[in-house]
N, C-alpha and C positions, 0 to 999 in steps of 0.2 A: 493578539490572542495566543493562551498557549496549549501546543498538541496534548495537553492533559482535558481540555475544556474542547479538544474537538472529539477525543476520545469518550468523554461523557456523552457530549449529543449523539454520540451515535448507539447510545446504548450499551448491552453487557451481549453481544451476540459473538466475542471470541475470535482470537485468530486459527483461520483455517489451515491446519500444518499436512506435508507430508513426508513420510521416508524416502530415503536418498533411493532407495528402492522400488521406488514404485514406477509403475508402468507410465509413460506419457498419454498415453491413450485411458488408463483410470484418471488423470487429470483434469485433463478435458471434458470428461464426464462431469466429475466435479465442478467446474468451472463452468459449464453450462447449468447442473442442476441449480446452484448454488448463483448464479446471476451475479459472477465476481469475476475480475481481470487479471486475478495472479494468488500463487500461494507459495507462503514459505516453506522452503525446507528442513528439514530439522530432522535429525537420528533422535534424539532427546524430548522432541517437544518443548523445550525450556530455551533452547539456542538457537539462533538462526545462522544455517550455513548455506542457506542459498536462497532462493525465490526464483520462482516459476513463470512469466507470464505466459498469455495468450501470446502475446507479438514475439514469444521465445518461439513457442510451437509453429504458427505461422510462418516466420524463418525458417526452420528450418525444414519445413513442409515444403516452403519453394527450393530447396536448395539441395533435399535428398528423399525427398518423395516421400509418400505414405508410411514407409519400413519407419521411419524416427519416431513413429506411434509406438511402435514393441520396445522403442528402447527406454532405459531409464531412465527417472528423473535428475539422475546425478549425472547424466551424460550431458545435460539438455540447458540445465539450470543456471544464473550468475550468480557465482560463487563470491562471498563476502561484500553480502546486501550492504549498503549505506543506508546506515539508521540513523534514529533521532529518540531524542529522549521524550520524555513526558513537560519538562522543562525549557524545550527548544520551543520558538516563539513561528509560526504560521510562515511568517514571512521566511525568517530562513531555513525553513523545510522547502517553500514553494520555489527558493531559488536554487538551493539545490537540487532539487526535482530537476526545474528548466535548466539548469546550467548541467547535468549528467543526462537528461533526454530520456525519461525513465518517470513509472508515475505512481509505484507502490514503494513504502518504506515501512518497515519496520519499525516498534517502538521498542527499544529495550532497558531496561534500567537493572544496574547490577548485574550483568551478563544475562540477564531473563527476558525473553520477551514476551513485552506487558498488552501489546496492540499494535494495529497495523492504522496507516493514514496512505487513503489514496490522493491522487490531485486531484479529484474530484470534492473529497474533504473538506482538502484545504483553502479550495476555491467558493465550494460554500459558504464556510467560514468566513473567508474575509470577505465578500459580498455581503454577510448579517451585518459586520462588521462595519462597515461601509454605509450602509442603512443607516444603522444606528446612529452614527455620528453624523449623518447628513439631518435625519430627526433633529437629533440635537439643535445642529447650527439654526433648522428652521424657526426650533423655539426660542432659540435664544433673539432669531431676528424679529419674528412674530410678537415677542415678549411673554411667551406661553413659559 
């Protein structure tokens, strides 16, 4: 399957961006209204120069207290997200994912980014995936 067809099933609901300026504590806000695990960085809207998670904030909440809330998100963020295209196939997004330990990616094509895939995504995916071709084999055994 490829992250173009996972980016369909998910519908046109947009990637959630923010300035490198923005407070960590308006983040979080966000990432609670918004019922999401991470957001891209971007001055532009169009590029992605960082991404945000939740387990960035929770670090660093163990590690310098409450204060890393006022600070900003350019303090806080992984600078030069590892993306994937619309053309990269399920699988080798899911292995990079697991092999960098990290579970948001960027879609970018052209230097623009077109959509985000969590490993939540791509997990679903391949479990339809998975389905489908289990169907398959039953009919083919069944003679359906």
């Amino acid at each position: 399957m490829l992250v173009q067809q996972i980016l369909k099933s998910k519908g046109d609901s947009g990637v959630i961006t923010v300035k490198p300026a923005t407070r960590v504590s308006e983040v979080a806000s966000i990432l609670a209204e918004r019922r999401i695990g991470g957001v891209v960085v971007s001055s532009d809207g169009e590029r992605p120069d960082g991404i945000l998670s939740e387990r960035d904030i929770v670090r660093a909440l163990a590690v310098r207290g409450a204060g890393c809330l006022s600070e900003t998100v350019s303090e806080m963020m992984t600078r030069n997200p590892v993306c994937c295209t619309r053309q990269d196939t399920s699988d080798a997004v899911l292995t990079r994912m697991t092999d960098g330990r990290f579970r948001h990616m960027p879609v970018v094509e052209e230097g623009r980014l077109v959509g985000i895939v969590t490993i939540g995504d791509v997990v679903k995916a391949r479990l339809e995936e998975l389905s489908m071709e289990k169907s398959a084999l039953e009919g083919m055994i069944m003679g359906h």
